[in-house]
N, C-alpha and C positions, 0 to 999 in steps of 0.2 A: 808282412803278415802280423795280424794284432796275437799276441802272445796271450793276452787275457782271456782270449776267446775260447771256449771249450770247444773241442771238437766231437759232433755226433754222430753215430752210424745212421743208417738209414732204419726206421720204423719195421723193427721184425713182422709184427699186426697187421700193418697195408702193407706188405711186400709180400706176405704170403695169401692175404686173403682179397686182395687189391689189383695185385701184378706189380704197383706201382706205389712210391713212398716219400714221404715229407722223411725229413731229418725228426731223428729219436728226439723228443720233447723234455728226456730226461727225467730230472724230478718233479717236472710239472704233472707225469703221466701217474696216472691211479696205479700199473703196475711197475710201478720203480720201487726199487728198497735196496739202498746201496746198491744199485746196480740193475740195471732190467731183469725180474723176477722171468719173464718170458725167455727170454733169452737160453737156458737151459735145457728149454722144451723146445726150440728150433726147429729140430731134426723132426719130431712128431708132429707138430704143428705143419708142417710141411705137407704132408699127405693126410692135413686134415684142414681142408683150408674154411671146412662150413666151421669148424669150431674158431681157429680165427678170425670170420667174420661173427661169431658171437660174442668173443671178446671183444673186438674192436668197437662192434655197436654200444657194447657193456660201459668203455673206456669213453664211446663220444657222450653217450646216456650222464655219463660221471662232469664229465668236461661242462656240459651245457648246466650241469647244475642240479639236475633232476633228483628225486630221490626215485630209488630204485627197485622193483619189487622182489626183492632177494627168491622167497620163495616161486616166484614165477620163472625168474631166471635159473632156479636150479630143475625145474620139473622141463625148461625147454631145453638146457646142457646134458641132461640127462637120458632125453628122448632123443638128440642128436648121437648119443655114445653108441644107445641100443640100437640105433636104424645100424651103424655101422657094425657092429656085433651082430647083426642081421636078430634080436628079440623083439624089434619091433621092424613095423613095414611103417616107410614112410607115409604114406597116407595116416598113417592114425596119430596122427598129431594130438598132441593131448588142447583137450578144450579148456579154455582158458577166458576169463571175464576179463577184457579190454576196458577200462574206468581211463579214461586221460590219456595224455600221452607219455606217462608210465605206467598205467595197466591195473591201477585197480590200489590197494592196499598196502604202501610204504615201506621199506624199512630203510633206514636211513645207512646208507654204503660206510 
């Protein structure tokens, strides 16, 4: 066994909102900070796996380079909280200008 080799758990982000999972990326991943920032919220993230799949996307969005449109991404994290809080109905998705394949006007992550 190479001793050098770090050992990783399996990706909390696609295990929960995947079913299935690459090894933790570590600190390559956007939400590492000493340690998986995720990792804490396990338990909740678990019974909310649309929300993990919006990090996840968040994380490949980050990975591939892109910049990111923060406020777009807070007005869609936000309407996913309300559908589950039952303040909104999911049909009423908030309307949103698609520019690119980041969505319109930057902020850089």
């Amino acid at each position: 066994m190479h001793r050098d080799l770090e050992h990783h758990q399996l990706c909390t982000l696609e295990l929960i909102a995947e079913g299935h999972a690459g090894r933790c990326p570590g600190d390559q991943c956007a939400f590492w900070e000493r340690g998986c920032a995720l990792a804490r919220l396990e338990a909740e993230l678990d019974t909310r796996p649309e929300v993990a799949q919006l990090l996840l996307d968040l994380r490949r969005e980050i990975e591939a380079g892109r910049k990111f449109p923060l406020d777009e991404a807070r007005v869609w994290f936000s309407h996913i909280l309300n559908v589950e809080e039952g303040i909104e109905q999911e049909g009423e998705a908030p309307a949103l200008e698609h520019r690119g394949p980041a969505g319109g006007a930057m902020s850089p992550v």
